[in-house]
C-alpha positions as CSV (number, residue, x, y, z in Angstrom):
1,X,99.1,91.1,153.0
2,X,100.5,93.1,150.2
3,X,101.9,89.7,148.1
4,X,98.0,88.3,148.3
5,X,96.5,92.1,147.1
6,X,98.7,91.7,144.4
7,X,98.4,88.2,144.0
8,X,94.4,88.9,143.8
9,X,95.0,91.9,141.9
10,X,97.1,89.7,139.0
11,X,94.4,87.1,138.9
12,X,91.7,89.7,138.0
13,X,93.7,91.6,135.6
14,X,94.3,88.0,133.8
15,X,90.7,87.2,133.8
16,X,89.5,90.8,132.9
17,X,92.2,90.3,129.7
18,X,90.6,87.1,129.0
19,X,87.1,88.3,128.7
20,X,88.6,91.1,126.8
21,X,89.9,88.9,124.1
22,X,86.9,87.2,123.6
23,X,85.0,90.2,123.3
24,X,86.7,91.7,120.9
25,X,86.6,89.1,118.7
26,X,82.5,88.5,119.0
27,X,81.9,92.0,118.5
28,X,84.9,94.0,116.8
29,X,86.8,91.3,115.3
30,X,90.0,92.9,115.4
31,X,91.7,96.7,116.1
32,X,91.0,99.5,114.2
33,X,93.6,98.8,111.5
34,X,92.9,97.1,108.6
35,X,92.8,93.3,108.7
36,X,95.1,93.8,112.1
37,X,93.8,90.6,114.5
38,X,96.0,89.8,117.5
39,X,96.3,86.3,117.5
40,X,95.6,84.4,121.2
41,X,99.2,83.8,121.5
42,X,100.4,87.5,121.2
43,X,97.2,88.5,123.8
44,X,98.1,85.7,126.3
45,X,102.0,86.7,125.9
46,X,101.1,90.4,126.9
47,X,99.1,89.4,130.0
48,X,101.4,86.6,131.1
49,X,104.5,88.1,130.6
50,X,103.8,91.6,132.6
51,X,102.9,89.1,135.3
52,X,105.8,87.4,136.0
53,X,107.7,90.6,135.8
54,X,105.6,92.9,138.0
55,X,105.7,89.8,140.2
56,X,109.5,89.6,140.1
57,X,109.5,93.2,140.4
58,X,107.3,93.3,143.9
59,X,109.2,90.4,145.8
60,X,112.4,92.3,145.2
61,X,110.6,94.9,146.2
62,X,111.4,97.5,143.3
63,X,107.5,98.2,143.2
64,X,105.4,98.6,145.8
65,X,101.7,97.0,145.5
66,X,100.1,100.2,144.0
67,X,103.3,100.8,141.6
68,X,102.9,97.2,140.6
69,X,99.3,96.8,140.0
70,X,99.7,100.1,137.4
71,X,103.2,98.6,135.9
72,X,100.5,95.9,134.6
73,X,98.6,97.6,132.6
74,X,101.0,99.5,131.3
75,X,103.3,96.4,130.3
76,X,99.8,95.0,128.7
77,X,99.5,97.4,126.1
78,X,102.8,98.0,125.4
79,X,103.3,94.2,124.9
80,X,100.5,94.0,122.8
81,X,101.4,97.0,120.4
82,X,105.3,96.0,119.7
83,X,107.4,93.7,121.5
84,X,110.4,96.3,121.1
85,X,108.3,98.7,123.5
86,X,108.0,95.6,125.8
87,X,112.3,94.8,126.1
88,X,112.4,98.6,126.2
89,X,110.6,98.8,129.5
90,X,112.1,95.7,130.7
91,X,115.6,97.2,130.6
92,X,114.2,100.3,132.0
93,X,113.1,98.7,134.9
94,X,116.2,96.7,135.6
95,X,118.8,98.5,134.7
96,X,117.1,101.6,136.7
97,X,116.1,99.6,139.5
98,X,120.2,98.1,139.6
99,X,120.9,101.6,139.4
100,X,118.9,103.2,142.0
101,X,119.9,100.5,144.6
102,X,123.7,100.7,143.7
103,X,125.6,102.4,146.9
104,X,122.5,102.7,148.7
105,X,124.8,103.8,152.0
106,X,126.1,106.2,150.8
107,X,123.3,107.9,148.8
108,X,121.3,107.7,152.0
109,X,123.8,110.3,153.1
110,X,123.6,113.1,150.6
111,X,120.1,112.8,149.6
112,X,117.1,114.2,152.2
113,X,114.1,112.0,150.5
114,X,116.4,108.9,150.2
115,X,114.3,106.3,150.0
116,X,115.6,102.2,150.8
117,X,115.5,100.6,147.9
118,X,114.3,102.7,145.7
119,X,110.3,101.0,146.1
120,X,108.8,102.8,143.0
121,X,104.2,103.5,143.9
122,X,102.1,103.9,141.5
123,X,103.0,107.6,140.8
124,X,106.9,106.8,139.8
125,X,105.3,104.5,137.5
126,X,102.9,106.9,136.0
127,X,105.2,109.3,135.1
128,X,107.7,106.9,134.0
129,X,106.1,104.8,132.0
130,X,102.8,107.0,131.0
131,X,103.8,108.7,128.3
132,X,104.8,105.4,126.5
133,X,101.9,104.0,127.7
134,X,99.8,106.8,125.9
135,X,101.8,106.6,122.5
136,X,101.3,102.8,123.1
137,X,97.5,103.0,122.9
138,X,97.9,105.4,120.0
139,X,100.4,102.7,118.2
140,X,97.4,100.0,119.0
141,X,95.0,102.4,117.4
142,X,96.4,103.5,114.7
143,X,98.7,100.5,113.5
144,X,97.4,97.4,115.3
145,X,99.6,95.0,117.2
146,X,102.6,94.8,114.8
147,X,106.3,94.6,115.2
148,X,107.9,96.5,112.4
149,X,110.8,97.7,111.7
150,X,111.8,101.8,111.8
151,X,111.2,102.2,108.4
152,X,109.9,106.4,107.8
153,X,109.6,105.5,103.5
154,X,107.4,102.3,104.1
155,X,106.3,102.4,107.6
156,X,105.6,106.2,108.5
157,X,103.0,106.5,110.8
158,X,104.8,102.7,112.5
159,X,108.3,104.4,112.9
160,X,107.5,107.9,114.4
161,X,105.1,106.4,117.6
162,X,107.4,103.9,117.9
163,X,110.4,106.1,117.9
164,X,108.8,108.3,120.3
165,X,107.8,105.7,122.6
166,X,112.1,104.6,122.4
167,X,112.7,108.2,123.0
168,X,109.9,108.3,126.9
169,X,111.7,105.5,127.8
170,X,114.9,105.8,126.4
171,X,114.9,109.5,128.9
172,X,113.3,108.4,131.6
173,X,116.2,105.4,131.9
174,X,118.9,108.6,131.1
175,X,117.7,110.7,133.8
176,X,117.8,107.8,136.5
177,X,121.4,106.6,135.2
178,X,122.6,110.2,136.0
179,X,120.9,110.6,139.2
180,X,121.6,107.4,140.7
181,X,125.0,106.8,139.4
182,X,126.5,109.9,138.6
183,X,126.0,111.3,142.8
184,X,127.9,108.2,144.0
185,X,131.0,108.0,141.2
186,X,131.6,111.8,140.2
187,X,134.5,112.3,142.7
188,X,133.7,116.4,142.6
189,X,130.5,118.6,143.9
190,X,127.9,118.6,140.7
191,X,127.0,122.1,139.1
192,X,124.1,123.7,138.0
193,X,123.2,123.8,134.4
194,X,122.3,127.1,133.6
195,X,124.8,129.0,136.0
196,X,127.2,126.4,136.4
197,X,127.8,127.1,139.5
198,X,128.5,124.1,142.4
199,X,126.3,122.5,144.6
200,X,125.9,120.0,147.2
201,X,125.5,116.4,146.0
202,X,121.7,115.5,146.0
203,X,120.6,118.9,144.5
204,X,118.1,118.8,142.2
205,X,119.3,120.1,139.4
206,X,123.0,119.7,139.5
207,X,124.9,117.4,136.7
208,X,128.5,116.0,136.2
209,X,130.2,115.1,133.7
210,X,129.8,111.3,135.4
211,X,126.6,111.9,135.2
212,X,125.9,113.1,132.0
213,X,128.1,110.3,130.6
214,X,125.7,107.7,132.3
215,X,122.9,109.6,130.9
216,X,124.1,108.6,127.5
217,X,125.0,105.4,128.2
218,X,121.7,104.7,129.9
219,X,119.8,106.1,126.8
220,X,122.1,103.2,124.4
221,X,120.9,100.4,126.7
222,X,117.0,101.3,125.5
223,X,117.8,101.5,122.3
224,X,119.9,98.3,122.0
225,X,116.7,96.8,123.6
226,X,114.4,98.3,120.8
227,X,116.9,96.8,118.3
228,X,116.7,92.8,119.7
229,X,112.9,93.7,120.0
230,X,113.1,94.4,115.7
231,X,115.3,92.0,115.0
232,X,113.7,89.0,117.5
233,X,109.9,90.0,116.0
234,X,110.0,91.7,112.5
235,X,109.4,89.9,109.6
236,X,112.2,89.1,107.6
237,X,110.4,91.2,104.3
238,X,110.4,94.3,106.3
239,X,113.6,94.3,107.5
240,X,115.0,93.7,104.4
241,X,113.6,96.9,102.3
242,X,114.2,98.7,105.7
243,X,117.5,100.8,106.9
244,X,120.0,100.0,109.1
245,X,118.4,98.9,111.8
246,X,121.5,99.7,114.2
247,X,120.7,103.2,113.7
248,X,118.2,103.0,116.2
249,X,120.3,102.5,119.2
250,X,121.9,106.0,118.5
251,X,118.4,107.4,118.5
252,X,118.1,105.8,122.4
């Protein structure tokens, strides 16, 4: 029952993008930036390609129905602004959704709310992805659909939304490589932060260094994502009067 609500849910969202697309282009002929069309393919990529994922996503049941329905939309529009926001929530969702079911048995053991394999609803996906989603719309907006590099001399406005998107993502992957990984492989009790005193594994609250060292690591992975996003998309002229693009996994 819940594979044919989605599988209904997926063929209105595709249609309801369709009509979309050819509305806009009776009536506003483009996004509010100047002379910024999205082309059919880059609108057909950004409905199809959420699809398939969320889809992936629900029959290995790392979404639930309602967490998968949401993670559509959200994929749509941050597809359609900039590819790079698109790998970054891709890597999000499978390197967190590795994570979180990594030594299941014995997180099931430590942690009261443990949940088997780690079904994210609608909510987990709201506050995940939602504040990307909203810089997203305000990238669509206020740029158009665009892939550009991080460039702050040529490309202000472009580089601090899309550097802020990086950064939602790029925490919300941090946070879930230190809570997933760093309870099962630090061999000592966590501490808290702010008194440093120990605690019980599965305590909100409590870090490692195991942890805290995952949280880095998981921060690189998004921004090595937003990288091959630049490099796969942007036009060659941009990234060649642009910096290093490299720095930007060290901003992840």
């Amino acid at each position: 029952a819940a594979n044919g609500f989605l599988s209904l849910g997926s063929l209105v969202f595709v249609i309801t993008s369709l009509f979309l697309f050819i509305g806009k282009n009776l009536f506003i002929s483009g996004w509010t930036a100047d002379q910024a069309n999205i082309t059919p393919l880059r609108w057909v990529s950004a409905t199809v390609v959420p699809v398939i994922v969320v889809s992936w996503g629900h029959g290995r049941k790392s979404l639930s129905t309602s967490g998968a329905l949401l993670a559509l939309i959200v994929g749509f529009c941050l597809t359609l602004a900039h590819y790079s926001f698109f790998l970054c929530l891709l890597a999000f969702f499978i390197t967190s959704s590795k994570a979180t079911k990594y030594k299941q048995e014995m997180k099931a053991q430590v942690e009261e709310d443990f949940k088997e394999g780690g079904q994210r609803n609608w909510l987990q996906v709201l506050c995940n992805g939602g504040m990307a989603f909203e810089l997203s719309l305000l990238y669509l907006l206020d740029i158009g659909s665009s892939d550009l590099p991080v460039d702050f001399r040529h490309q202000y406005r472009a580089s601090w939304l899309g550097m802020a998107v990086l950064g939602a993502i790029s925490c919300c992957n941090g946070d879930t490589w230190a809570s997933e990984l760093g309870s099962v492989l630090a061999k000592g009790d966590p501490f808290l932060i702010t008194t440093f005193q120990k605690v019980p594994r599965g305590t909100n609250g409590g870090v490692t260094p195991v942890g805290l060292l995952s949280s880095v690591f998981g921060g690189l992975v998004i921004g090595f994502a937003y990288f091959v996003g630049i490099m796969m998309s942007a036009a060659s002229m941009d990234r060649e009067i642009a910096p290093n693009q490299l720095l930007v996994i060290l901003v992840g």
